[in-house]
C-alpha positions as CSV (number, residue, x, y, z in Angstrom):
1,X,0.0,0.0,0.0
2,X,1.5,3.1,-1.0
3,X,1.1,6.1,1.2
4,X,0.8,9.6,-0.6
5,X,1.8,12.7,1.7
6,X,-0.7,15.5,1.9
7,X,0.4,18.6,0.1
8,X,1.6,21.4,2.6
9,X,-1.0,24.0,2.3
10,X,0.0,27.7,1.4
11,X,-1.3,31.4,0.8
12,X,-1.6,29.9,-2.7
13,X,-4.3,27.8,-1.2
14,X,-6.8,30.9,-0.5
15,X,-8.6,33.0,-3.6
16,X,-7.1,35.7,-5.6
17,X,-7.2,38.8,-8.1
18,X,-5.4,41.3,-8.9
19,X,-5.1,44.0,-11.2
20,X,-2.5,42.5,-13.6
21,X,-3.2,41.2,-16.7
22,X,-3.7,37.3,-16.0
23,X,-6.6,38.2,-13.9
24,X,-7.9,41.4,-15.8
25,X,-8.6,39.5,-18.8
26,X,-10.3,42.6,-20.9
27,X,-9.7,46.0,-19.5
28,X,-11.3,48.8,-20.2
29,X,-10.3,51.5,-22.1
30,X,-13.3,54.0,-22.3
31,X,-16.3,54.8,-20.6
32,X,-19.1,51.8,-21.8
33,X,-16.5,49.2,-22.4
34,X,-17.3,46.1,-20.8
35,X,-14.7,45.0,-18.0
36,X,-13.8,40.9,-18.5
37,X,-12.2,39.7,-15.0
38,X,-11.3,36.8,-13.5
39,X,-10.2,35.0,-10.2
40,X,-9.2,32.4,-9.0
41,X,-11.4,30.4,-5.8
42,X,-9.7,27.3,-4.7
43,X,-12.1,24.7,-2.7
44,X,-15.7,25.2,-3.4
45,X,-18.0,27.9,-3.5
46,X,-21.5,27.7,-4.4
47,X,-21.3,31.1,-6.0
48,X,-19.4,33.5,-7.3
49,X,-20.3,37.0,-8.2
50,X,-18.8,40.6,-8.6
51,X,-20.1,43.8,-7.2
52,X,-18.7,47.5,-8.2
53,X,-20.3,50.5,-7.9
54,X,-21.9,52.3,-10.6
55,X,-22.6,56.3,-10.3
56,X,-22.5,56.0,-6.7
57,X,-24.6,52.6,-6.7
58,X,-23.4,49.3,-5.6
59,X,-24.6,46.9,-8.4
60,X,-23.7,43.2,-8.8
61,X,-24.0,39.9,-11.0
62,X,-23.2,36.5,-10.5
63,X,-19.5,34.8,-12.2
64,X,-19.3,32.3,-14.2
65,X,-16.8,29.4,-13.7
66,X,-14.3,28.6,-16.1
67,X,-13.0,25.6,-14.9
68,X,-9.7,24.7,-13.1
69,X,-11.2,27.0,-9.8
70,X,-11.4,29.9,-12.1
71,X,-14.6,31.9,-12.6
72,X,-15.7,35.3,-14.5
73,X,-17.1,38.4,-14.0
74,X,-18.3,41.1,-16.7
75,X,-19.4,44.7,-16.4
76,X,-20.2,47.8,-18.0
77,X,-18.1,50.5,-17.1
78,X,-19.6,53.6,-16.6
79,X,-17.6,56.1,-14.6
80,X,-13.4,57.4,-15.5
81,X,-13.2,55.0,-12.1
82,X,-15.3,52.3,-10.8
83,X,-14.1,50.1,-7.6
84,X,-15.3,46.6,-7.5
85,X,-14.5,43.2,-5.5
86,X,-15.5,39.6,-4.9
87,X,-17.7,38.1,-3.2
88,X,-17.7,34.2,-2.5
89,X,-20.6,32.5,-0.7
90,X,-21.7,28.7,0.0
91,X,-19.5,25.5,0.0
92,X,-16.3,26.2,1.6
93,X,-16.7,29.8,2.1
94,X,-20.2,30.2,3.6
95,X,-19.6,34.2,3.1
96,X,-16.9,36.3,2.4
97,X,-15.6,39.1,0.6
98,X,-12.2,39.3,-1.6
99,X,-10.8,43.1,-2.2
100,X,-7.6,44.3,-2.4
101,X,-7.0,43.9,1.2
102,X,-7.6,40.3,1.4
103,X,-10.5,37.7,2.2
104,X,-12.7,39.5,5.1
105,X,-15.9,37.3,6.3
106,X,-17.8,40.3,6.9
107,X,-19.2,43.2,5.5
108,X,-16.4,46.4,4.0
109,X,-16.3,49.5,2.9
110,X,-15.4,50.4,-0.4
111,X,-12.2,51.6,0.5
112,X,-10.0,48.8,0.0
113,X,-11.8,47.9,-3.3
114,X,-9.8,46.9,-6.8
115,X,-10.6,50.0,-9.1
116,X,-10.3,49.8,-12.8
117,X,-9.9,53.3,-14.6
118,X,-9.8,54.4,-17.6
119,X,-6.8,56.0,-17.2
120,X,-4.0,54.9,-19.5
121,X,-1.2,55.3,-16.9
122,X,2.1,56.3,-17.1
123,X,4.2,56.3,-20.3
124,X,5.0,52.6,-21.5
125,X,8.8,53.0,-20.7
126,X,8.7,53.6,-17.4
127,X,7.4,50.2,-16.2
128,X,10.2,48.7,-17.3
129,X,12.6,50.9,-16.0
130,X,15.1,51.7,-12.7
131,X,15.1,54.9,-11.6
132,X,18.7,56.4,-10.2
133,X,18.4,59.6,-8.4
134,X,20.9,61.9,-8.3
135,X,21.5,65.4,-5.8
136,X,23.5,67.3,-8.3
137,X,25.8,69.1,-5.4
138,X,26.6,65.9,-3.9
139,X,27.0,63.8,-7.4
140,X,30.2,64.9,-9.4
141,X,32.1,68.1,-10.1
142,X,33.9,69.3,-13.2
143,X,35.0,72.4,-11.5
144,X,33.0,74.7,-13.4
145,X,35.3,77.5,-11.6
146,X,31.8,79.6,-11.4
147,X,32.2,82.1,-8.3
148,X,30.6,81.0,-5.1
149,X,27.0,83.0,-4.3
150,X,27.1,84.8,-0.9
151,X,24.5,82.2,0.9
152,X,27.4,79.3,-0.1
153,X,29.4,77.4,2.5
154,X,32.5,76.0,0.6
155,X,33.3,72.3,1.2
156,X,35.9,70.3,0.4
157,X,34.5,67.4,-1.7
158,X,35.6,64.2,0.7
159,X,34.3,66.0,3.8
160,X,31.0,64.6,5.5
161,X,28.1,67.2,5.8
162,X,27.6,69.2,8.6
163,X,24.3,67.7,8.4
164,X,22.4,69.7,11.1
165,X,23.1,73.2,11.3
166,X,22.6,76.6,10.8
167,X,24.9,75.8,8.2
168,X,23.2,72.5,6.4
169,X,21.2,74.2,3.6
170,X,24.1,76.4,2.3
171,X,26.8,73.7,2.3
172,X,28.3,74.1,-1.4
173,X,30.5,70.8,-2.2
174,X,30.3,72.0,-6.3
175,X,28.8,68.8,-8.1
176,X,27.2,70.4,-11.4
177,X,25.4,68.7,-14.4
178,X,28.7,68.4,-16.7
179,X,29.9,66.0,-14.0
180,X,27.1,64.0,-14.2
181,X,27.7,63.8,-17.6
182,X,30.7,62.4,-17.2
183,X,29.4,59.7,-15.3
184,X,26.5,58.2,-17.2
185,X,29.0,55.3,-18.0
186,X,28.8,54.2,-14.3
187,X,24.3,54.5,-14.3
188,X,24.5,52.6,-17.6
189,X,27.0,49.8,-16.5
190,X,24.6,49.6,-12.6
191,X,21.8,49.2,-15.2
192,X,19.4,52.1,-14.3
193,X,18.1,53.6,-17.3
194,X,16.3,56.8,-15.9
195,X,17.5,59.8,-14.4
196,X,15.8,62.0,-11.5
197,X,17.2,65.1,-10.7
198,X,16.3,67.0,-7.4
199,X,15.6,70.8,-8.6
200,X,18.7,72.1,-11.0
201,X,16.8,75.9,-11.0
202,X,18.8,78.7,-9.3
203,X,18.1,79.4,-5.3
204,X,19.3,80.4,-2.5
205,X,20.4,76.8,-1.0
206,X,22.0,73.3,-2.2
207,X,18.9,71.9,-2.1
208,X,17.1,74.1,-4.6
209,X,13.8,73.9,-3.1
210,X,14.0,77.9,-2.7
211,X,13.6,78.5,-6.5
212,X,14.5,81.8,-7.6
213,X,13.5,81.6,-11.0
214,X,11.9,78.6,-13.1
215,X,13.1,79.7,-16.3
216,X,16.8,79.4,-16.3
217,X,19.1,76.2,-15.0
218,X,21.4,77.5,-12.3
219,X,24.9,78.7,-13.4
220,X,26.6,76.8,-10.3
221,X,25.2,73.4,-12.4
222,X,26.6,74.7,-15.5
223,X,23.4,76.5,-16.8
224,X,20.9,75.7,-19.5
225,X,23.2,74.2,-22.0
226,X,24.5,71.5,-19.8
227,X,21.4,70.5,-19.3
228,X,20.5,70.4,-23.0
229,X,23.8,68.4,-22.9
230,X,22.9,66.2,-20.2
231,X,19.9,64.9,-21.2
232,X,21.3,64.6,-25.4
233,X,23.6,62.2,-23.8
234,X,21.2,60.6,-21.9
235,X,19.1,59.6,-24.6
236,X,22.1,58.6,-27.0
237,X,22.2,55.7,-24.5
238,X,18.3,55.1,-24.1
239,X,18.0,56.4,-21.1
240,X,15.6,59.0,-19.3
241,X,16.0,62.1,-17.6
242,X,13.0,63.6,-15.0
243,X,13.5,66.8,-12.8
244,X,12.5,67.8,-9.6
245,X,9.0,70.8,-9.9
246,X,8.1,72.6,-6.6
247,X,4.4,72.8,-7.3
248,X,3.8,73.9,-3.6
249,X,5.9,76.8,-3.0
250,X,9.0,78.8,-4.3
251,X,11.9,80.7,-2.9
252,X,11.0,84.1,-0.7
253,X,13.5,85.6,-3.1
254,X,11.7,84.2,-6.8
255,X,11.0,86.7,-9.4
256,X,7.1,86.1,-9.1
257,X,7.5,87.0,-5.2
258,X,10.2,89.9,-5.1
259,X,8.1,91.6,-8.0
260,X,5.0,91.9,-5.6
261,X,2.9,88.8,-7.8
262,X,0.3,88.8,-4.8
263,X,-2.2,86.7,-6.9
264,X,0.1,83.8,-6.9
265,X,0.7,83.6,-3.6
266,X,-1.3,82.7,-0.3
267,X,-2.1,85.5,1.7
268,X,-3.8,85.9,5.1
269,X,-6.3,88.4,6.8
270,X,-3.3,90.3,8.0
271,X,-1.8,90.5,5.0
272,X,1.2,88.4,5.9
273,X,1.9,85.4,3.9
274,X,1.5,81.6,4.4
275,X,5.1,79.5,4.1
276,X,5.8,75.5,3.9
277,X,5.7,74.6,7.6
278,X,6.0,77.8,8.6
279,X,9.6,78.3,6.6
280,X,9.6,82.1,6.0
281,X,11.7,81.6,3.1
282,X,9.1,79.5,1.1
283,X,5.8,80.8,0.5
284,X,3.1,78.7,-0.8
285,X,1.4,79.2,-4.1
286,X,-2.0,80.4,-4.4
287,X,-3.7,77.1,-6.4
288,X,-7.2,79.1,-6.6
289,X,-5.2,81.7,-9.2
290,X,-5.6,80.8,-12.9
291,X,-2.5,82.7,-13.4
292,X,-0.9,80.6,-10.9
293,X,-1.7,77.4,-12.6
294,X,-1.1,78.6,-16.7
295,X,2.3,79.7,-15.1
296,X,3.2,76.6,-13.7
297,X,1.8,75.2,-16.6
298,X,4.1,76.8,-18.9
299,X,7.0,76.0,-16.6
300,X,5.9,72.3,-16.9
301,X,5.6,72.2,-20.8
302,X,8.7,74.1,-21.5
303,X,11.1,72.0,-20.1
304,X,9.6,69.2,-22.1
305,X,10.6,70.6,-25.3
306,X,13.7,71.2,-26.8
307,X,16.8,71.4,-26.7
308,X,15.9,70.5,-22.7
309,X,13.4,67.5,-23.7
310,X,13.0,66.6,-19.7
311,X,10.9,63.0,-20.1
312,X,9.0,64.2,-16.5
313,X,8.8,65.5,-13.4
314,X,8.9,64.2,-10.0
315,X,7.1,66.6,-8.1
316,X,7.7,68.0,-4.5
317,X,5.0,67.6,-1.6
318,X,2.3,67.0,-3.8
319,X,0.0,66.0,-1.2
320,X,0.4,69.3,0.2
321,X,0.2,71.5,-2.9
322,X,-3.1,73.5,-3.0
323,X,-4.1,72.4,0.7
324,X,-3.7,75.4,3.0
325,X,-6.1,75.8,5.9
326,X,-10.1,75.3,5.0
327,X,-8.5,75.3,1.3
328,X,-8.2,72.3,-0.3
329,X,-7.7,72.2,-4.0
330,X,-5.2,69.4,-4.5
331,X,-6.4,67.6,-7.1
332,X,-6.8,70.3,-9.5
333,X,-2.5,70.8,-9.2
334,X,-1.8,67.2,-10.8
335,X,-5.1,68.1,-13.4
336,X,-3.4,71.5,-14.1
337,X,0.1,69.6,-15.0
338,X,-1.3,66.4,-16.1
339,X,-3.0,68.7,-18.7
340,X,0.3,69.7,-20.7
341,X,2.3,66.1,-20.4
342,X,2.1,64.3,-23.3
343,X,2.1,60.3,-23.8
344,X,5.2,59.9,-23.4
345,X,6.1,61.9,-20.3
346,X,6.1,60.9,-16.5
347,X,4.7,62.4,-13.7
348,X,5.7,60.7,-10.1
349,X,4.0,62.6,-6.6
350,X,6.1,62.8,-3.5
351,X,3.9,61.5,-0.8
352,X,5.1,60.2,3.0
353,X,1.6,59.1,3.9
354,X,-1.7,57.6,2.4
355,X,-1.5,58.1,-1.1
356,X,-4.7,56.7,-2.2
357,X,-7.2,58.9,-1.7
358,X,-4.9,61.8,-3.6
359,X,-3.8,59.8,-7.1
360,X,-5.8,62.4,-9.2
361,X,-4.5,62.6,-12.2
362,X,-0.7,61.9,-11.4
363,X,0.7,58.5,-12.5
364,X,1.9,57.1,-9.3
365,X,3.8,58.4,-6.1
366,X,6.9,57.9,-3.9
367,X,5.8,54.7,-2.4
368,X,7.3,55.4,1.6
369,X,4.2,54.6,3.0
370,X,3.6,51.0,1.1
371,X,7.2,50.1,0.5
372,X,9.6,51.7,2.4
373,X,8.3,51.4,5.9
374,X,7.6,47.8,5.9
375,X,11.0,47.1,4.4
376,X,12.9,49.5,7.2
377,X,10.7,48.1,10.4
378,X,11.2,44.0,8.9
379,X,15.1,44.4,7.8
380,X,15.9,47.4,10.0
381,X,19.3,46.6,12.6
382,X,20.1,47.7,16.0
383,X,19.6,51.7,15.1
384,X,17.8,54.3,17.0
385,X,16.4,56.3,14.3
386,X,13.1,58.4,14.9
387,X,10.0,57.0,13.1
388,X,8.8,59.8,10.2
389,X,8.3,62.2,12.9
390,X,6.6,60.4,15.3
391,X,7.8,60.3,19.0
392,X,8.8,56.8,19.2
393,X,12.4,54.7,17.0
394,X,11.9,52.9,14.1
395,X,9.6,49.9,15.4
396,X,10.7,46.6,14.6
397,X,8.4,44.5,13.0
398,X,7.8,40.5,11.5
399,X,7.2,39.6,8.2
400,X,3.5,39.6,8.8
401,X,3.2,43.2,9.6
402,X,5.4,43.8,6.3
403,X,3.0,42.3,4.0
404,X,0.0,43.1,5.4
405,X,1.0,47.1,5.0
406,X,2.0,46.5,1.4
407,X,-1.3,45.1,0.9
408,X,-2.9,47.8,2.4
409,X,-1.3,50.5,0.0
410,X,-1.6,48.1,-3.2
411,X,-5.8,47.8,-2.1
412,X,-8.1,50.7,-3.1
413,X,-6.0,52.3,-6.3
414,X,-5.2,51.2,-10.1
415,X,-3.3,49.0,-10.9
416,X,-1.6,51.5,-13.0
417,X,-0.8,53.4,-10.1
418,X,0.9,50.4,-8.1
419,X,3.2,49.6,-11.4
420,X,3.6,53.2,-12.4
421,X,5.0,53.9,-8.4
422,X,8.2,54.2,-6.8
423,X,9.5,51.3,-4.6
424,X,12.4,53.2,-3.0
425,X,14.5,52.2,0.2
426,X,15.4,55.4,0.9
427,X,16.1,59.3,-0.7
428,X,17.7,62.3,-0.3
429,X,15.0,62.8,2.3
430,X,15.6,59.7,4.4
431,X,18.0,57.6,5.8
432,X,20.4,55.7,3.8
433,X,19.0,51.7,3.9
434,X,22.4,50.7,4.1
435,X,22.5,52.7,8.1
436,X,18.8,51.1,8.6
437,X,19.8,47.7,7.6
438,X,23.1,48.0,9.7
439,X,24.3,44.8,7.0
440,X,24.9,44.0,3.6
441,X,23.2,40.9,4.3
442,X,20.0,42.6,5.2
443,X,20.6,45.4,3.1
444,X,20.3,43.1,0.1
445,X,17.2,41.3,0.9
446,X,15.8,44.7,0.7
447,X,17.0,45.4,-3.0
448,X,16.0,42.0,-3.6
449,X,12.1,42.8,-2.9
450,X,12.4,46.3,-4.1
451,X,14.0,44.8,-7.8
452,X,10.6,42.2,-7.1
453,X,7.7,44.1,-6.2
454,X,5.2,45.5,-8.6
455,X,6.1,48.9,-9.1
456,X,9.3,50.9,-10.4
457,X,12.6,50.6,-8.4
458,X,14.2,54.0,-7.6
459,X,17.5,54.1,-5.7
460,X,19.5,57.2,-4.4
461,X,22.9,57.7,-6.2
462,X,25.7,56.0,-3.7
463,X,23.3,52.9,-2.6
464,X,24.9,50.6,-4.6
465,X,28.5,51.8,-3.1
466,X,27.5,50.9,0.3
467,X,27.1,54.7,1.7
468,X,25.5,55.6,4.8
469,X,23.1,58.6,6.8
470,X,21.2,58.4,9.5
471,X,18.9,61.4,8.5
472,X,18.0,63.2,5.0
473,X,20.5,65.6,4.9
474,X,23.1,63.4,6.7
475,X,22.5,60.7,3.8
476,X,23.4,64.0,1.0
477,X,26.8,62.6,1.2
478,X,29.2,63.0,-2.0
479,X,30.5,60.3,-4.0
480,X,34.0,59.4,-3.0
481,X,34.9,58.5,-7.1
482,X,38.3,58.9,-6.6
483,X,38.5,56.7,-2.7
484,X,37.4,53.4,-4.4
485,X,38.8,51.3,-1.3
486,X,35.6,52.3,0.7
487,X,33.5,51.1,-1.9
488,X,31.5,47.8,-1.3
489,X,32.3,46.0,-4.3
490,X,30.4,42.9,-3.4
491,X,26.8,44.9,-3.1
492,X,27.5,46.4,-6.0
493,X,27.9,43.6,-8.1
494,X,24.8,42.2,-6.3
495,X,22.9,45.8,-7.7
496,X,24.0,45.0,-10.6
497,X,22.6,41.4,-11.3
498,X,19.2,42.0,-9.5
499,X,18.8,45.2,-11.7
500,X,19.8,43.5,-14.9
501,X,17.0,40.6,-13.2
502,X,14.4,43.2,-13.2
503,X,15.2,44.7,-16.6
504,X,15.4,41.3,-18.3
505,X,12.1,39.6,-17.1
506,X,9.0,41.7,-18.5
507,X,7.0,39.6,-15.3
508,X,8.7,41.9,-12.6
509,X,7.9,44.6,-14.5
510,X,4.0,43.9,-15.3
511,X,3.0,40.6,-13.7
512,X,0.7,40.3,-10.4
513,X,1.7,39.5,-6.5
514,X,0.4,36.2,-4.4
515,X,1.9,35.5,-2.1
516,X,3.1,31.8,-0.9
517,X,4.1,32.0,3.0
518,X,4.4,34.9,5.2
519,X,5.7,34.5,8.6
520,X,8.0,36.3,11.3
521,X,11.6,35.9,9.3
522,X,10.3,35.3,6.1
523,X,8.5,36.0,2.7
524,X,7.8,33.9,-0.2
525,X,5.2,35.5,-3.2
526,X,4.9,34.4,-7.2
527,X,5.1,37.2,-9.7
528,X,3.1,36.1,-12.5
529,X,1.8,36.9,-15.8
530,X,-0.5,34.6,-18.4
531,X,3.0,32.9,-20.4
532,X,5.1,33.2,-17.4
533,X,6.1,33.1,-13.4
534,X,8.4,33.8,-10.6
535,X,8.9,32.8,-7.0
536,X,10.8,34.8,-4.7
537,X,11.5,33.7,-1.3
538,X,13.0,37.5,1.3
539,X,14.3,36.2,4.6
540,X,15.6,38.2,7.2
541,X,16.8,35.3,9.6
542,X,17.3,31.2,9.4
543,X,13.6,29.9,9.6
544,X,11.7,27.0,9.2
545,X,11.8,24.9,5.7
546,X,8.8,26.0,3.3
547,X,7.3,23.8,1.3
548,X,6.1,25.1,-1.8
549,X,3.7,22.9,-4.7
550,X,6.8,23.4,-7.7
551,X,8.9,20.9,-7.9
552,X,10.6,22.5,-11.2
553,X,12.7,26.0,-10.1
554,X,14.9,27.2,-12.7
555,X,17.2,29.6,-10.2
556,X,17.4,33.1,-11.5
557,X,19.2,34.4,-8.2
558,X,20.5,33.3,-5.2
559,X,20.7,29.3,-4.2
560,X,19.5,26.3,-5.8
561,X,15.9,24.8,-4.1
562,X,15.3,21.3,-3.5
563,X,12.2,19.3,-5.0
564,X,8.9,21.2,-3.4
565,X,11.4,23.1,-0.5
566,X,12.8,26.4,-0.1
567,X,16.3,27.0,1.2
568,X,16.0,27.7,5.4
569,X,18.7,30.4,5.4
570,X,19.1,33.8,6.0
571,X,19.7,37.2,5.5
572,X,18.9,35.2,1.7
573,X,17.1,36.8,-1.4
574,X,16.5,33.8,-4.4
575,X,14.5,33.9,-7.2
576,X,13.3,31.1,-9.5
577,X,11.3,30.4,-12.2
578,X,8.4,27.9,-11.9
579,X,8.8,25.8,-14.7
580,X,6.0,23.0,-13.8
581,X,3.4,22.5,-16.0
């Protein structure tokens, strides 16, 4: 008598959909297509149906199954945005709902719903791409010999910024646009392929948030030609190049301000003027002016064109441009940009928080909130680091917290949105990973899941070299080019082969998320499209052996598997290819 060992059961045990391709079998495209979906129920249900909401009306109809635990669902599609989910009843389910949250046995809101829009999304090259951001002062220096401005604080390019200080915004180390020039060779041979700039337009600091003018690139970066020349050489190679656009506020010293442009600005009863956090030195822009807006506007546009031909903007505390007090006009700053970006340009919203409910018309958003805080408070080391303001550190949490908060910033948008998104471990804003991680080993089981996750990986120029900060401006450290010795060699040839793993498979850059086994040390999903699929197995610690249902794993990176098991080890990042069936 032969004896048959039960199959370990897995996440991929309970139902799912998502908004990727293999499950969103027709999408729409214009208002009064017909939406064609799909998910998959293992076990039995009894019935199957979809329900979405049509002008403001929750409507519903019953699935259809299409064998192999798969059924379908078709609608009409009547609004630029329509949220819908799942509902499973009878058999093994007795009742339950499936949104983009996860099976709940009760009654939800909407807000966690899959939406479909209309939308097209962001340009078609960006999906695909890796983002590399640079902060020009910090990056590399030709020695322009321009004269230093009276705000500058002269530093000597191998010397650590202040950091905090009355000195920190003014600290002039000399990197200009000509250097980066000179270093595309070194972006092309990491692999990324697009650009981002923080703000290149004259000011009164390093950090160029204090614009003085939009319509000139600042003589200390070389000026307008080296842009022009920057971004010709860029594209020689086929890659991108997006810029940094304060859509919130400019410089107390910009020509719009200094010339007494009252309409553009925000002013109160007293007649003073409203700044960014109270920053004298950056007043907010007045979002109600149609003057404001055609000017930014033109800002926007211009830049696109050439000899300049920026391919997008990232733009600067979008959730708080047009939001002042009582005021709240947000959405009409990305509709007033999104207005004059063509096709084939980019347009990414820096947001810390909750994103969701402010996606308007951008194409996605700095993903902090869903990406980067799960990854810090799973993989973070023994650091004290203050927690995004709030009075407590950096929490550390298990593998189930991780996932569950990428699920919960994944639920209740496009799936544009999600793919057309940043999945960054840190920024010119943050702490470097590498000081969160307090290992390599750690360190790159985060690049592993952000070269994985749907969504577009961004890193900060001197990530892959090992560099640390503990804070924003403490992380704005220069590139030591010419000290090679303190570079970490061996993460960045690991860069290198997971970005070259994520530009190669067209699954990381489109396919869906399910995830196989979550647990405190460890976290196994399947990226998948219809002709294709990959498992990837994060660990932060040695844990217990998963078993998985392939017993075919072509390994893409990291260790061989065995037949049906995952390797136990860890700090590990692997990925495989499921080649069964």
């Amino acid at each position: 008598m032969t004896v048959v060992a039960a199959r370990t059961p897995t996440l991929l045990d309970e139902p799912h959909h998502d908004g990727s391709d293999l499950y969103v079998v027709e999408h729409p495209d214009e208002i009064g297509d017909e939406a064609v979906v799909r998910i998959r129920v293992p076990g039995d249900a009894e019935t199957v149906a979809v329900r979405w909401v049509e002008d403001g009306e929750a409507r519903g109809v019953a699935a259809d199954p299409d064998a192999d635990g798969w059924w379908i669902g078709r609608f009409t599609i009547r609004n630029p945005s329509t949220s819908y989910r799942w509902l499973l009843a009878g058999g093994d389910y007795d009742y339950a709902w499936l949104n983009g949250a996860g099976l709940v046995r009760h009654d939800v809101p909407d807000a966690d719903d899959f939406v479909l829009s209309i939308d097209p999304g962001g340009p078609a090259w960006h999906s695909e791409s890796v983002v590399y951001e640079i902060f020009p002062d910090r990056f590399a220096s030709t020695g322009l010999g321009v004269d230093a401005p009276e705000w500058a604080v002269r530093r000597d390019w191998d010397r650590l910024p202040e950091g905090r200080g009355e000195n920190t915004p003014f600290e002039w180390f000399g990197g200009d646009l000509p250097g980066i020039e000179q270093r595309l060779d070194h972006i092309e041979s990491l692999g990324a392929n697009v650009i981002y700039l923080t703000p290149i337009f004259p000011a009164g600091s390093t950090h160029r948030y204090d614009s003085t003018t939009f319509d000139h690139v600042d003589p200390l970066l070389g000026g307008d030609e080296a842009l022009a020349s920057l971004t010709r050489a860029a594209h020689a190679r086929g890659m991108r190049v997006v810029n940094d656009l304060t859509t919130n506020h400019t410089g107390d010293k910009h020509e719009w301000f200094v010339a007494g442009e009252r309409e553009l600005y925000l002013f109160d009863e007293s007649g003073d003027y409203e700044a960014w956090w109270g920053i004298k030195s950056l007043p907010k822009l007045n979002w109600r002016s149609p003057e404001l807006r055609k000017r930014v506007q033109d800002v926007a546009s211009k830049w696109f064109q050439e000899p300049y031909s920026l391919d997008g903007w990232r733009v600067d505390v979008a959730n708080m441009s047009g939001r002042t007090g009582a005021t709240d006009v947000n959405a009409d700053v990305s509709a007033s940009v999104r207005a004059v970006v063509g096709p084939e340009h980019l347009l990414v919203a820096e947001h810390f928080h909750d994103y969701r409910g402010d996606i308007a018309s951008w194409h996605g958003a700095m993903n902090y909130a869903g990406f980067s805080r799960p990854v810090w408070t799973w993989l973070r080391g023994d650091v004290d680091i203050p927690y995004f303001g709030l009075p407590v550190s950096m929490p550390r949490l298990d593998g189930r917290s991780a996932v569950a908060t990428m699920r919960a910033f994944r639920a209740g948008i496009p799936w544009q949105f999600t793919l057309n998104s940043w999945t960054i471990l840190d920024s010119h804003d943050s702490p470097r990973f590498r000081t969160i991680a307090g290992a390599r080993e750690r360190q790159l089981v985060g690049i592993g899941l952000q070269m994985t996750t749907p969504g577009v990986p961004m890193l900060y120029a001197g990530d892959e070299l090992g560099l640390e900060g503990a804070w924003g401006e403490d992380a704005r450290r220069t590139m030591p080019w010419d000290r090679e010795d303190t570079w970490d060699t061996t993460l960045l040839a690991a860069y290198r082969e997971l970005i070259a793993l994520r530009r190669r498979e067209p699954t990381l850059a489109r396919g869906g998320i399910r995830y196989v086994h979550v647990s405190a040390d460890a976290i196994a999903y399947v990226r998948e499209t219809r002709d294709d699929a990959l498992l990837c197995l994060a660990s932060r610690a040695s844990h217990d052996a998963i078993h998985v249902p392939f017993t075919s794993l072509e390994t893409l990176y990291g260790a061989d598997a065995g037949e049906g098991i995952l390797p136990a080890d860890g700090p590990a990042f692997h990925v495989w290819r499921i080649c069964d069936g």
